[in-house]
HTML snippet that shows the backbone in 3Dmol.js (N, CA, C, O; Angstrom):
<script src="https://3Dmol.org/build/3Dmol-min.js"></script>
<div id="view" style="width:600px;height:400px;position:relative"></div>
<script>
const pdb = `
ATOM      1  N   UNK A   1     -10.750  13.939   4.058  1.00  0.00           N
ATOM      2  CA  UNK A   1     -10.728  12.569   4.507  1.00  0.00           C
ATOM      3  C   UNK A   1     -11.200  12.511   5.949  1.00  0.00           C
ATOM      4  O   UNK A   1     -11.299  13.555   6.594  1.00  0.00           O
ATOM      5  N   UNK A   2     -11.492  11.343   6.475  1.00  0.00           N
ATOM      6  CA  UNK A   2     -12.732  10.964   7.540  1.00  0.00           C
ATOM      7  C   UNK A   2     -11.851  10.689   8.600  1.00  0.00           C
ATOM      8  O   UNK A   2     -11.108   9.748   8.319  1.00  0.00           O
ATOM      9  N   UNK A   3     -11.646  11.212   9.823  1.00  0.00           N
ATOM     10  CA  UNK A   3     -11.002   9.812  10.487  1.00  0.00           C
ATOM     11  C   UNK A   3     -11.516   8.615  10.431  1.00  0.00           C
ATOM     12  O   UNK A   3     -10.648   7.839  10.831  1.00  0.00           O
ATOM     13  N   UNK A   4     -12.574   7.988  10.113  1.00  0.00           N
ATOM     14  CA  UNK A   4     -13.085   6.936  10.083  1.00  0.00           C
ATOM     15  C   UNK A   4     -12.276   6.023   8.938  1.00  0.00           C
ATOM     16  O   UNK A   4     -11.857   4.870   9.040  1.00  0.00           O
ATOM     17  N   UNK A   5     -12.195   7.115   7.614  1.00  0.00           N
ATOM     18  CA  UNK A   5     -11.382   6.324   6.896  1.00  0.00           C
ATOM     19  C   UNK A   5     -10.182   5.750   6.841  1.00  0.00           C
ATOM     20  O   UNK A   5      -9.846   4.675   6.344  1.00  0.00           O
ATOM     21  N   UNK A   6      -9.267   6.965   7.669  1.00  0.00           N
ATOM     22  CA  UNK A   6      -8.089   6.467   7.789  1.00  0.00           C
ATOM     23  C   UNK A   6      -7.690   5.595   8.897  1.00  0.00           C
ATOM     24  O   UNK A   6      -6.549   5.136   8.952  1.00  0.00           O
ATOM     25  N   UNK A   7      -8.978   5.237  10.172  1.00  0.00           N
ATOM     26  CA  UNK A   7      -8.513   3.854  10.428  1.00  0.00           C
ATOM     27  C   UNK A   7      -8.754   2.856   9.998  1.00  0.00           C
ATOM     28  O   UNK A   7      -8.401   1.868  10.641  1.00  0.00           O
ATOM     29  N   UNK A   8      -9.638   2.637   8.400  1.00  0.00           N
ATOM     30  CA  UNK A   8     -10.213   1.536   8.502  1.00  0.00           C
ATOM     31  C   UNK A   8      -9.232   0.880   7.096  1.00  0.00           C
ATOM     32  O   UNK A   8      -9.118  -0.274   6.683  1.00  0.00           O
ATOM     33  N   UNK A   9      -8.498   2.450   6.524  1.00  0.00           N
ATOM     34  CA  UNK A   9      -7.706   1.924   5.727  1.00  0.00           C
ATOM     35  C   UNK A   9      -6.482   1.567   6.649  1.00  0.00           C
ATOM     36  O   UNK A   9      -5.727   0.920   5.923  1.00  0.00           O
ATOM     37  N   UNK A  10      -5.822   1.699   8.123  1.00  0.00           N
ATOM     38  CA  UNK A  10      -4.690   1.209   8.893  1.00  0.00           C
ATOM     39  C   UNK A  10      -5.048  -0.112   9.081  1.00  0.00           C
ATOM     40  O   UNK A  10      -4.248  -1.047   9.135  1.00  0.00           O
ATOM     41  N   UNK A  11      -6.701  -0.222   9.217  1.00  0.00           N
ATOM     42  CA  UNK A  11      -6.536  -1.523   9.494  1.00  0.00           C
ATOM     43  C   UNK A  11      -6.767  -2.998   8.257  1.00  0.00           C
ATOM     44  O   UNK A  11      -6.632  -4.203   8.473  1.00  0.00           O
ATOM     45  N   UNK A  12      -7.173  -2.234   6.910  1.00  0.00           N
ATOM     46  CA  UNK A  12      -6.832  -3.038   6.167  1.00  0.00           C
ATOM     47  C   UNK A  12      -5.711  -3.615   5.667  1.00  0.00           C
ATOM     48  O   UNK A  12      -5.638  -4.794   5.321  1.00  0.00           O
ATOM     49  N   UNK A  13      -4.223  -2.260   5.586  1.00  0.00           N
ATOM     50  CA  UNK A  13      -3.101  -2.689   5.428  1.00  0.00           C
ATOM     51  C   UNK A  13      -2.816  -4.019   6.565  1.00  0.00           C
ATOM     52  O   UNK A  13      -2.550  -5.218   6.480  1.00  0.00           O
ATOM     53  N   UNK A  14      -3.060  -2.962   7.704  1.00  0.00           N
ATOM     54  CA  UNK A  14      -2.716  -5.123   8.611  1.00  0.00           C
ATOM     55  C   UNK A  14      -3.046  -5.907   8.265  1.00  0.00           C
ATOM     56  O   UNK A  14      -2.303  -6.845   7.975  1.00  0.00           O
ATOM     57  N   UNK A  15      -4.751  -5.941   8.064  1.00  0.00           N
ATOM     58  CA  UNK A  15      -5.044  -7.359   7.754  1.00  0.00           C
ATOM     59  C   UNK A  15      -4.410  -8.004   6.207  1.00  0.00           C
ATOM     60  O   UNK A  15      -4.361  -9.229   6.096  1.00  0.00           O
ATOM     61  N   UNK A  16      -3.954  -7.155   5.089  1.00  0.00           N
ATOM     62  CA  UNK A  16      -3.203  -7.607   4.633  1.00  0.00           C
ATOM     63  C   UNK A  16      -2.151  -7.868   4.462  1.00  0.00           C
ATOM     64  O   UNK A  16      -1.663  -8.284   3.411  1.00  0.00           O
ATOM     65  N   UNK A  17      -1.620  -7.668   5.469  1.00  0.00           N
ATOM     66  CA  UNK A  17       0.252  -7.899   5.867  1.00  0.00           C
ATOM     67  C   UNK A  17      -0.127  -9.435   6.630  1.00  0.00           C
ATOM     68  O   UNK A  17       0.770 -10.146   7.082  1.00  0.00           O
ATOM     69  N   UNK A  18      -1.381  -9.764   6.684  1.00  0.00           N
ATOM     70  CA  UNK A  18      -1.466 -11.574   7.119  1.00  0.00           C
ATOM     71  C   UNK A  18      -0.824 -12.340   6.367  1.00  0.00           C
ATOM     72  O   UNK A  18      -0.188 -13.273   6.858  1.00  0.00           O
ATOM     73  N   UNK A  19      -0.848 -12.113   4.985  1.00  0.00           N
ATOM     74  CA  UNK A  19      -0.341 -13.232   4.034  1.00  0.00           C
ATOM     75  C   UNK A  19       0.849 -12.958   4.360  1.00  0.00           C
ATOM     76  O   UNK A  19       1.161 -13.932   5.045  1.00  0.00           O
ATOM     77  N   UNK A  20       2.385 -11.766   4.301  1.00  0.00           N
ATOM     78  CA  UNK A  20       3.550 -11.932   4.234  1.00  0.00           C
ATOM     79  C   UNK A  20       3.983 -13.179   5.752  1.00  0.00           C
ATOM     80  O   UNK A  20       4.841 -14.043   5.931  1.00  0.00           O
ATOM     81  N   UNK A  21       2.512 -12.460   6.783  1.00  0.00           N
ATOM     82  CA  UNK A  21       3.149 -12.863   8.392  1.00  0.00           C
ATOM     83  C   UNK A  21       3.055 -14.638   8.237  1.00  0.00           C
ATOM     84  O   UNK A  21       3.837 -15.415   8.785  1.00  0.00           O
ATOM     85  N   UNK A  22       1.924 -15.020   7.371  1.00  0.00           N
ATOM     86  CA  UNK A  22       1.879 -16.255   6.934  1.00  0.00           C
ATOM     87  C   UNK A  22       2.963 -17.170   6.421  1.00  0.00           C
ATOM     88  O   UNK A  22       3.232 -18.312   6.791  1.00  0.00           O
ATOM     89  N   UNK A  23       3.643 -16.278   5.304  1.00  0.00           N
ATOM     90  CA  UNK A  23       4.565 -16.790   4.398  1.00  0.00           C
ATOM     91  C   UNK A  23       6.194 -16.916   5.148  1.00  0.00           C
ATOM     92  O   UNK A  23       7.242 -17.494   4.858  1.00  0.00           O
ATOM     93  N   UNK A  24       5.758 -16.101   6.162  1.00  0.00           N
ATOM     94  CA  UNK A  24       6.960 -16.009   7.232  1.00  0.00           C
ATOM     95  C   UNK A  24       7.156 -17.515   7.901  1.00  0.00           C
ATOM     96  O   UNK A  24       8.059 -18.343   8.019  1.00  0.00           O
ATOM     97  N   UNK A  25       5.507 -17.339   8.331  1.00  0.00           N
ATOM     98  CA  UNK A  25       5.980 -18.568   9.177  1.00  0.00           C
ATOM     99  C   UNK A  25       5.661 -19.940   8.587  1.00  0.00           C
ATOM    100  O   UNK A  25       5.650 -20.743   9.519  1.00  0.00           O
ATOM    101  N   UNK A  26       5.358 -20.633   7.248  1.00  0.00           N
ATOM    102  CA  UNK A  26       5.380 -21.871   6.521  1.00  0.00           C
ATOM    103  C   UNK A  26       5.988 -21.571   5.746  1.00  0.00           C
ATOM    104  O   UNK A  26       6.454 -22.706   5.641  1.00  0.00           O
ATOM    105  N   UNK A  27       6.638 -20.890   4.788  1.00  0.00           N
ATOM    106  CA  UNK A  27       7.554 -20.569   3.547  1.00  0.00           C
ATOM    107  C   UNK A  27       8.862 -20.926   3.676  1.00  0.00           C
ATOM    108  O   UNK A  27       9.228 -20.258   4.643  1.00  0.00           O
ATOM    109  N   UNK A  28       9.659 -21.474   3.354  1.00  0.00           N
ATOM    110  CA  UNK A  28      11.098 -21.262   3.322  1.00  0.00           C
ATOM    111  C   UNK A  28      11.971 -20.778   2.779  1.00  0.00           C
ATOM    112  O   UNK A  28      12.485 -21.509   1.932  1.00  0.00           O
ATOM    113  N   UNK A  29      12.480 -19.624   2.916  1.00  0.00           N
ATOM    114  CA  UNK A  29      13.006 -18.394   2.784  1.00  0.00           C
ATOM    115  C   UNK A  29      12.622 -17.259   2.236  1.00  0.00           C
ATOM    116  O   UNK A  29      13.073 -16.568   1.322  1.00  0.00           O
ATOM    117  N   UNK A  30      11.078 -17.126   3.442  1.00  0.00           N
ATOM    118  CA  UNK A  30      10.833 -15.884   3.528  1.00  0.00           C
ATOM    119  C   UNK A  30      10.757 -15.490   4.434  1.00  0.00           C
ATOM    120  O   UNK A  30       9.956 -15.871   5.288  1.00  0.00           O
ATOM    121  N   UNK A  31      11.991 -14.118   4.622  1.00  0.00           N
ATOM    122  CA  UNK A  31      12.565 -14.102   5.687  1.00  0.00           C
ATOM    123  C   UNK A  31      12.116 -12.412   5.898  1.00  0.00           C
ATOM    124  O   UNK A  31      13.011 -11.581   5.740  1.00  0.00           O
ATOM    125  N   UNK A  32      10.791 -11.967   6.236  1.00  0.00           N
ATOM    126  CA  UNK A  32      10.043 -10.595   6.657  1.00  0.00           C
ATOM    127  C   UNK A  32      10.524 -10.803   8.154  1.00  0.00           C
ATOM    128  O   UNK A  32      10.247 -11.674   8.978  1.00  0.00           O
ATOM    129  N   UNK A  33      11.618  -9.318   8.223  1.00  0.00           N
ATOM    130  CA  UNK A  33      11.778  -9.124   9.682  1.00  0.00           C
ATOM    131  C   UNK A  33      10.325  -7.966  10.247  1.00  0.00           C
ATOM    132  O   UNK A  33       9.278  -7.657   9.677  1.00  0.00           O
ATOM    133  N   UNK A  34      10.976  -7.537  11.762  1.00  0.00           N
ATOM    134  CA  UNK A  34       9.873  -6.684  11.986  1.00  0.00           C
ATOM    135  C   UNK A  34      10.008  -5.304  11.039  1.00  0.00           C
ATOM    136  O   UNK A  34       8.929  -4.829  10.684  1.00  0.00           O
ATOM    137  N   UNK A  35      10.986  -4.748  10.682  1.00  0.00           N
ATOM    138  CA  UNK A  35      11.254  -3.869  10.233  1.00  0.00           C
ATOM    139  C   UNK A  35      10.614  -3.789   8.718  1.00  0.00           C
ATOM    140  O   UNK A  35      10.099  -2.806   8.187  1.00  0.00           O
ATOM    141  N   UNK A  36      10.794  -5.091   8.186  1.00  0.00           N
ATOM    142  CA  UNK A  36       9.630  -4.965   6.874  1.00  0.00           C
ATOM    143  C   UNK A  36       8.141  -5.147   6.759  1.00  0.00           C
ATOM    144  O   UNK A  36       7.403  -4.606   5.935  1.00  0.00           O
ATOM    145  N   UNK A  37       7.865  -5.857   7.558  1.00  0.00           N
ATOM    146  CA  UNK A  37       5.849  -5.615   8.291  1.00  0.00           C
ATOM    147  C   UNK A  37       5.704  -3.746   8.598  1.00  0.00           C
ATOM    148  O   UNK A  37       4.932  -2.966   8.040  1.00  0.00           O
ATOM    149  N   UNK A  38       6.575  -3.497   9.499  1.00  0.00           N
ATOM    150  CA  UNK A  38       6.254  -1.407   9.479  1.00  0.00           C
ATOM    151  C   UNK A  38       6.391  -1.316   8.063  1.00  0.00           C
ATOM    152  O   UNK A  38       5.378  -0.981   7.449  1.00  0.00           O
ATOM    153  N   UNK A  39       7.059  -1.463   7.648  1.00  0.00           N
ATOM    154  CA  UNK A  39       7.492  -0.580   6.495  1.00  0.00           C
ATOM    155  C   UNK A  39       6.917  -0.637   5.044  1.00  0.00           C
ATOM    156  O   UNK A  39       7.172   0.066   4.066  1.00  0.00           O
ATOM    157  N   UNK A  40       5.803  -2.014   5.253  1.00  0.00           N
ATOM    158  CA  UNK A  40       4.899  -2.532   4.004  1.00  0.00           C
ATOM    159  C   UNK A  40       3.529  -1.843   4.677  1.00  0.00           C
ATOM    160  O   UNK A  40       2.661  -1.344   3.961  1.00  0.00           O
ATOM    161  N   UNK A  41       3.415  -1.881   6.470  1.00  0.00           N
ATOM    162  CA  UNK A  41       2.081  -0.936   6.325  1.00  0.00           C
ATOM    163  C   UNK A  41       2.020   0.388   6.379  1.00  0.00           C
ATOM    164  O   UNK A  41       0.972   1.034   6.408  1.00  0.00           O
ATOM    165  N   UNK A  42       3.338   0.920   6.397  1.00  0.00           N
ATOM    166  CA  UNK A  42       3.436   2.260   6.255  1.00  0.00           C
ATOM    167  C   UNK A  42       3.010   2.952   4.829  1.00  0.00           C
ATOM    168  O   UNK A  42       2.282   3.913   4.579  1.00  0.00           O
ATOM    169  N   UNK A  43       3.887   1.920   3.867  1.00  0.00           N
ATOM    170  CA  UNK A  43       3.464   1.784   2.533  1.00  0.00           C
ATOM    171  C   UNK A  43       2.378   1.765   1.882  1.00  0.00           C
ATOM    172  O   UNK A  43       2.052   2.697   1.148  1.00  0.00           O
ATOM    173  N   UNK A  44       1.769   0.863   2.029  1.00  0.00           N
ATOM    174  CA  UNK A  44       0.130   0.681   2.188  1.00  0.00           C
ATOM    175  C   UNK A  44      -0.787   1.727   2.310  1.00  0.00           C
ATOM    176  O   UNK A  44      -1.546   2.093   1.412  1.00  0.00           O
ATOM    177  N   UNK A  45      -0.691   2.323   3.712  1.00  0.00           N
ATOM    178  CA  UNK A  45      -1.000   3.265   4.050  1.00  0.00           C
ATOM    179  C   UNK A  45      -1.302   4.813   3.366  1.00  0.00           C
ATOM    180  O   UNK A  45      -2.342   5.449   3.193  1.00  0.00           O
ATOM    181  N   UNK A  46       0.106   5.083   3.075  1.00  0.00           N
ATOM    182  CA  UNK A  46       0.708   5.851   2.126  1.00  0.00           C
ATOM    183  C   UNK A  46      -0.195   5.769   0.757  1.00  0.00           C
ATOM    184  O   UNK A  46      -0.893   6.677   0.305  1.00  0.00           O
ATOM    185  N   UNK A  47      -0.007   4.440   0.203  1.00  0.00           N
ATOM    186  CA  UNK A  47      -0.507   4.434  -0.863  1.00  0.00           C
ATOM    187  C   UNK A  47      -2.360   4.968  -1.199  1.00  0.00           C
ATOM    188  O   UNK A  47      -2.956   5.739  -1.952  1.00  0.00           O
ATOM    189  N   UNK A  48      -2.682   3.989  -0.102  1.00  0.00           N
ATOM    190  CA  UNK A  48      -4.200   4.346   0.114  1.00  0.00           C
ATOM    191  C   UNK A  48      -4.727   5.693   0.009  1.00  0.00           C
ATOM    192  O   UNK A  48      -5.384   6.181  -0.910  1.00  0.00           O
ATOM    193  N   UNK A  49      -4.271   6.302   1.275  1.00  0.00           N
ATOM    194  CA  UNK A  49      -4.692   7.871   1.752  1.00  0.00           C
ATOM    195  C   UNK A  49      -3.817   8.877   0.305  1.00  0.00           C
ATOM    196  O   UNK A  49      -4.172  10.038   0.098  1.00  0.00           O
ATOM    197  N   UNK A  50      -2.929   8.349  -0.380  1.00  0.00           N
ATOM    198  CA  UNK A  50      -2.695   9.211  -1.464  1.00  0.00           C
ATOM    199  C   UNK A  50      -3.567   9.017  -3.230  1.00  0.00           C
ATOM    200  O   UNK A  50      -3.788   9.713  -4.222  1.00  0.00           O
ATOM    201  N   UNK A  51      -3.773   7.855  -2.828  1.00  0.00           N
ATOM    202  CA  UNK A  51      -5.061   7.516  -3.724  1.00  0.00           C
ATOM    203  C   UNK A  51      -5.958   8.379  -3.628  1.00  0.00           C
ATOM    204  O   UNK A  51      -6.133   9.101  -4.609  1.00  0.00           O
ATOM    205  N   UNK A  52      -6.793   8.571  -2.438  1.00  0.00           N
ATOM    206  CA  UNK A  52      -8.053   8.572  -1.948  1.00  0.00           C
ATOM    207  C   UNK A  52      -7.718  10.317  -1.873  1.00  0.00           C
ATOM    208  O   UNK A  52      -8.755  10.953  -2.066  1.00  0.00           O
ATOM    209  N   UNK A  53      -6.669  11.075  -1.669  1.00  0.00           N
ATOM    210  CA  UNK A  53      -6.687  12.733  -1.530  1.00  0.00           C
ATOM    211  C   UNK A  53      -6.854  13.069  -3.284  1.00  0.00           C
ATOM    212  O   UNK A  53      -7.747  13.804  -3.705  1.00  0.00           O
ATOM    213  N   UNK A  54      -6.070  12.550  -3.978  1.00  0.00           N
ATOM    214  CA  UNK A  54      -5.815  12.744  -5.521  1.00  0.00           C
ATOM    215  C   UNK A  54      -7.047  12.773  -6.186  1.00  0.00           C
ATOM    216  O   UNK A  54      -7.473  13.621  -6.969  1.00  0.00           O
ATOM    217  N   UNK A  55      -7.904  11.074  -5.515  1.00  0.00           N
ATOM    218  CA  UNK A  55      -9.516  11.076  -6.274  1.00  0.00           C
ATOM    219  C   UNK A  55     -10.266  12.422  -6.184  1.00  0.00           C
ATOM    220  O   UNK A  55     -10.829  13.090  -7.051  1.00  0.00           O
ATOM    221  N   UNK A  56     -10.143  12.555  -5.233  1.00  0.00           N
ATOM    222  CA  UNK A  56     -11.187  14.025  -4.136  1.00  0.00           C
ATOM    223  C   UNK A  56     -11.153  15.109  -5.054  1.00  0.00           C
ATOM    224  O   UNK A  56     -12.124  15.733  -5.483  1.00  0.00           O
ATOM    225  N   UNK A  57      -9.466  15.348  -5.426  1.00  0.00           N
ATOM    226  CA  UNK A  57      -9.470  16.736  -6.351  1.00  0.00           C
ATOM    227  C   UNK A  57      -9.907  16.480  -7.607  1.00  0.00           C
ATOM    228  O   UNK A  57     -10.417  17.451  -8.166  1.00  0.00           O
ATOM    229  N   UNK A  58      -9.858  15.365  -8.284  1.00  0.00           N
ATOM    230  CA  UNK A  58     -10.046  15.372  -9.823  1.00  0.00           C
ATOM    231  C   UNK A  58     -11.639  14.649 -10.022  1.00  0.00           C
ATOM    232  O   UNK A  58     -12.056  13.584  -9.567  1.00  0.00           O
ATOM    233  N   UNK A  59     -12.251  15.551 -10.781  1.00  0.00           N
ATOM    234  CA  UNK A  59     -13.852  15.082 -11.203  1.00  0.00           C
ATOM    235  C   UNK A  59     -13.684  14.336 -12.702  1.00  0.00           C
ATOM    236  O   UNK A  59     -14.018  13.199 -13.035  1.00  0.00           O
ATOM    237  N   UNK A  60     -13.218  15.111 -13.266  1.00  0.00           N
ATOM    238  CA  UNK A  60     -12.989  13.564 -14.796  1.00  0.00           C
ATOM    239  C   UNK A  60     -12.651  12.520 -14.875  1.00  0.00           C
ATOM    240  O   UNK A  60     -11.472  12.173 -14.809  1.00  0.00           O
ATOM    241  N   UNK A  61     -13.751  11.671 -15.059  1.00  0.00           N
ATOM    242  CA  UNK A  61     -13.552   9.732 -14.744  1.00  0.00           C
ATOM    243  C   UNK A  61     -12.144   9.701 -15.739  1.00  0.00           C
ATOM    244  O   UNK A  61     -11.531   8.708 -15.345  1.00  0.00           O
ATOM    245  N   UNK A  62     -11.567  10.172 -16.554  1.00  0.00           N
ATOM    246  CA  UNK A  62     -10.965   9.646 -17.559  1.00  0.00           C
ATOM    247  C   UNK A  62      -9.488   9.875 -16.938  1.00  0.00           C
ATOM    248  O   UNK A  62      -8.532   9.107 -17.056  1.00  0.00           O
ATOM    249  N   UNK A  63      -9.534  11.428 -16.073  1.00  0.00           N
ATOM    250  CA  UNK A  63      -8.429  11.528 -15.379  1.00  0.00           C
ATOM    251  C   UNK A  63      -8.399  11.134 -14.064  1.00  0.00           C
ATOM    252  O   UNK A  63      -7.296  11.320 -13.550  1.00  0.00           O
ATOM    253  N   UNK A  64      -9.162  10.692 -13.399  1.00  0.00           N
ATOM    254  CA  UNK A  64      -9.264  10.428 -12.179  1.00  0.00           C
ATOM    255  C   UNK A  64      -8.506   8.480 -12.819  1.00  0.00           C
ATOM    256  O   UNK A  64      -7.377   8.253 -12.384  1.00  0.00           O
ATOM    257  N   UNK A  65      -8.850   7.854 -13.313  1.00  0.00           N
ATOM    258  CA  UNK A  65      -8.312   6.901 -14.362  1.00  0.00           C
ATOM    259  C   UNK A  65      -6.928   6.725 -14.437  1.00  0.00           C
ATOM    260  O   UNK A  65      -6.245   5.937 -13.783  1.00  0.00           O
ATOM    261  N   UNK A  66      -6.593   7.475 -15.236  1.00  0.00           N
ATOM    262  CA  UNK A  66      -4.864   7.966 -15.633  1.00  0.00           C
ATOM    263  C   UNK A  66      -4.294   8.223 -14.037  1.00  0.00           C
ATOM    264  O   UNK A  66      -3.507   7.433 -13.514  1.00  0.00           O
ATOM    265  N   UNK A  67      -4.708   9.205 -13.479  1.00  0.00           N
ATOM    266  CA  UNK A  67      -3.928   9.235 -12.455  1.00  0.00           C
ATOM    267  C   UNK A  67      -3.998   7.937 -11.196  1.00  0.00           C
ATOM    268  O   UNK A  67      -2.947   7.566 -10.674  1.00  0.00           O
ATOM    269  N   UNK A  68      -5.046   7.455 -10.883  1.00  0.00           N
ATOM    270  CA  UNK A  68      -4.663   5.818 -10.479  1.00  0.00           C
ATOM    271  C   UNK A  68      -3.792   5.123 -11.075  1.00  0.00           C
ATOM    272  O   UNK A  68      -2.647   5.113 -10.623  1.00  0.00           O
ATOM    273  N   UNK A  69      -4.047   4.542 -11.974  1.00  0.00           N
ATOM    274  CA  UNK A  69      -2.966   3.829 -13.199  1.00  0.00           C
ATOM    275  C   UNK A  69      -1.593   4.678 -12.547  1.00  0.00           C
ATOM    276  O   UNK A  69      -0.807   3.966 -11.921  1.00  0.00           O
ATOM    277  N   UNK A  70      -1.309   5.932 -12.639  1.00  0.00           N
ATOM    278  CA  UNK A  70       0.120   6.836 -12.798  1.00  0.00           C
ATOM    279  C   UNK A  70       0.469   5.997 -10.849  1.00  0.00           C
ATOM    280  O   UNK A  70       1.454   5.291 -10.631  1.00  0.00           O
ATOM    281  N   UNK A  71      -0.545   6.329  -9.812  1.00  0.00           N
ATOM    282  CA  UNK A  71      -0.170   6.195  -8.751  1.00  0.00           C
ATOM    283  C   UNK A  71       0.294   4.982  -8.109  1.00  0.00           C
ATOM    284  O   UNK A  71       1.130   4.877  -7.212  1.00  0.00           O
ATOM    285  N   UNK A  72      -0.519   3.879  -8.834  1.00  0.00           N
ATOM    286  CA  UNK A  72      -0.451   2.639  -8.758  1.00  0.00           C
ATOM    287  C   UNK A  72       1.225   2.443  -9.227  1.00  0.00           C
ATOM    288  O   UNK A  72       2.001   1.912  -8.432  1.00  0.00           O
ATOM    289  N   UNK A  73       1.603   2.823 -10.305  1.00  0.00           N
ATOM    290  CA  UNK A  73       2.674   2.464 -11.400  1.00  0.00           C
ATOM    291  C   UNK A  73       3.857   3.156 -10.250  1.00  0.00           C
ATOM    292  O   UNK A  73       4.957   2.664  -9.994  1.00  0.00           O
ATOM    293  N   UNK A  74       3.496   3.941  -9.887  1.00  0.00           N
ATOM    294  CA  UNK A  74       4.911   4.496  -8.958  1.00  0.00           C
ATOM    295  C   UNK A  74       5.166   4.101  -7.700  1.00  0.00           C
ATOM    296  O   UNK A  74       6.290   4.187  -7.205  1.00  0.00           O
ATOM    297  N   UNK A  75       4.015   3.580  -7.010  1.00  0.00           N
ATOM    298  CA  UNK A  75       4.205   3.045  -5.734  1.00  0.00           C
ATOM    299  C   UNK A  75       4.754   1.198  -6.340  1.00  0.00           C
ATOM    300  O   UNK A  75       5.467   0.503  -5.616  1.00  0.00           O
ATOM    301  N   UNK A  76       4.408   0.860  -7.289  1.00  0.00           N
ATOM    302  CA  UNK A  76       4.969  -0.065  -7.535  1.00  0.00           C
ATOM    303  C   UNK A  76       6.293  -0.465  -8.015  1.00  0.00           C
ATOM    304  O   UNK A  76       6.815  -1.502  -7.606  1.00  0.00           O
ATOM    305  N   UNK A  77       6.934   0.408  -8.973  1.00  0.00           N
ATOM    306  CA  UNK A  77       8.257   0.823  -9.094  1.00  0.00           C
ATOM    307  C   UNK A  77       8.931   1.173  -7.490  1.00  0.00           C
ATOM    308  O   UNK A  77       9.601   0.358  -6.856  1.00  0.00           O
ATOM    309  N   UNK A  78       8.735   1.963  -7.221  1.00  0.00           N
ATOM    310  CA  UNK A  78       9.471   1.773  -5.526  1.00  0.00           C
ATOM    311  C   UNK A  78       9.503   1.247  -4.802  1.00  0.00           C
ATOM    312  O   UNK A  78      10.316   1.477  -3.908  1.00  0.00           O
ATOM    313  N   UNK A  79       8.339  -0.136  -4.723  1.00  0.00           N
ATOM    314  CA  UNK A  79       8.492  -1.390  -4.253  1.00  0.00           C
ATOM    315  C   UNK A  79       9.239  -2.494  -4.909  1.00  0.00           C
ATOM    316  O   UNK A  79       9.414  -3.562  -4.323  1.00  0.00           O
ATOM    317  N   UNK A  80       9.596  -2.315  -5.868  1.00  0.00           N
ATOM    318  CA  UNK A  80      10.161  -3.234  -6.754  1.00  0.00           C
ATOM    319  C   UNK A  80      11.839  -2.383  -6.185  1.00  0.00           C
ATOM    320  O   UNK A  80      12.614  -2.698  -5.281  1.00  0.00           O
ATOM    321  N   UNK A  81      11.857  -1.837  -6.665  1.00  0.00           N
ATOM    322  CA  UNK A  81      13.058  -1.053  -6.439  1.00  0.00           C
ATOM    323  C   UNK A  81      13.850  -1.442  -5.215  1.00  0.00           C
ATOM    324  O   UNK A  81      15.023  -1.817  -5.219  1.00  0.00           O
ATOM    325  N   UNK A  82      12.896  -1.278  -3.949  1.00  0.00           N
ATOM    326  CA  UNK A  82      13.681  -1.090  -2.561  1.00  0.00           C
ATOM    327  C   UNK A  82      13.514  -2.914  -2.520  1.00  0.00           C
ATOM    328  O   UNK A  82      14.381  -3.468  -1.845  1.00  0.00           O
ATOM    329  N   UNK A  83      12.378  -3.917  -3.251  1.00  0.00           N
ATOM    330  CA  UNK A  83      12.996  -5.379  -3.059  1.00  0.00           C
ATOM    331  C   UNK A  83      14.151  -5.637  -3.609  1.00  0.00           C
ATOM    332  O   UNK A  83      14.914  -6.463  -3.109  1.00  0.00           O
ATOM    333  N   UNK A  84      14.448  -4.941  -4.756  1.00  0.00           N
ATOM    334  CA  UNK A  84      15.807  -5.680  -5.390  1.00  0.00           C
ATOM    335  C   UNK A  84      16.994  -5.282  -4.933  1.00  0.00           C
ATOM    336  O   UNK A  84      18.062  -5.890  -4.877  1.00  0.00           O
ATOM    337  N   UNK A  85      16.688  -4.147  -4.598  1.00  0.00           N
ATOM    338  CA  UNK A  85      18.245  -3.333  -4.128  1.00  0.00           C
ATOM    339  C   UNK A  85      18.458  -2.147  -5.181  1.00  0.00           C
ATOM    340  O   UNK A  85      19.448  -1.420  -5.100  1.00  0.00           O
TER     341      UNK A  85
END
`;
const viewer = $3Dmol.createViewer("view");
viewer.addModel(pdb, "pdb");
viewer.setStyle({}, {cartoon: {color: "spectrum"}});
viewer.zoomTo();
viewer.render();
</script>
């Protein structure tokens, strides 16, 4: 991986943490402290650069496939998870 990539994926997680910072401030009761903006672009982050190491090793479209789908499915379960309690 590039440094190039991994700032340009830091700075996409920000720019998509606009909508929560949005929903913060016209929404009513959505209540994103600072502690959940770090912790969704940390996430993000995470998710990206573990995408993007996993693609690198695997050359079969079919598994390179499955394992997105698998990575996607688990970073999403643990977001679901740590929203509900």
């Amino acid at each position: 991986m590039t440094r190039i990539y991994i700032i340009k994926t830091m700075l996409v997680a920000a720019v998509a943490l606009l909508i929560p910072l949005f929903g913060n401030m016209y929404v009513d009761g959505w209540n994103w402290g600072l502690g959940d903006f770090i912790f969704a672009w940390v996430f993000f982050v995470i998710l990206s650069l573990t995408t993007k190491f996993v693609m690198s090793k695997i050359s079969n479209r079919t598994y390179r496939t499955i394992a997105g789908i698998a990575i996607v499915a688990v970073f999403a379960f643990i977001w679901i998870k740590l929203a509900t309690g």
